[in-house]
Structure formats: C-alpha cells, structure tokens
C-alpha positions as CSV (number, residue, x, y, z in Angstrom):
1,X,14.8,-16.0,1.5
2,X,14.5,-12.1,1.1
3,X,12.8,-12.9,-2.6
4,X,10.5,-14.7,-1.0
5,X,9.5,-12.9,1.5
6,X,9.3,-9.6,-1.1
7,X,7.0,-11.4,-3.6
8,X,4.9,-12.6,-0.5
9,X,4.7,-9.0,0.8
10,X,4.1,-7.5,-3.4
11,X,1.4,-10.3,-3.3
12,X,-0.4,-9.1,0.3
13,X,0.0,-5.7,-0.4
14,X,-1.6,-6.3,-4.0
15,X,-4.9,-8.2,-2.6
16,X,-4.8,-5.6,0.3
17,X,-5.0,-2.9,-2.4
18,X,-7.9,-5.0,-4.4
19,X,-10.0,-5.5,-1.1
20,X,-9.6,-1.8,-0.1
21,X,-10.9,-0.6,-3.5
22,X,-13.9,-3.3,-3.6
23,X,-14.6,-1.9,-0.1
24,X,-14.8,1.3,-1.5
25,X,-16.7,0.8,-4.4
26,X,-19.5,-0.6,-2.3
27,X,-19.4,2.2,-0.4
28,X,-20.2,4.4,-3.5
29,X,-22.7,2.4,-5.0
C-alpha cells in the first residue's frame, strides 16, 4: 500500500514538475 501510494505521489510530483516548467517556458517565450 505505502509502494503504491509512493510511486503515485513520484508520478504526481513528476507531471507537476513538467507542467510547472512548460508554464514557465511560455512565460519566457
């Protein structure tokens, strides 16, 4: 159960991380 919930929170924090920087670089350009 804690495995799971671990890869589901690596795997959130991971498409967070990719939204932020698109964000960003939309910002910039």
């Amino acid at each position: 159960m804690m495995l799971c919930l671990f890869r589901l929170f690596v795997f959130f924090s991971c498409t967070l991380r990719n939204v932020v920087i698109a964000l960003i670089t939309d910002e910039l350009l």
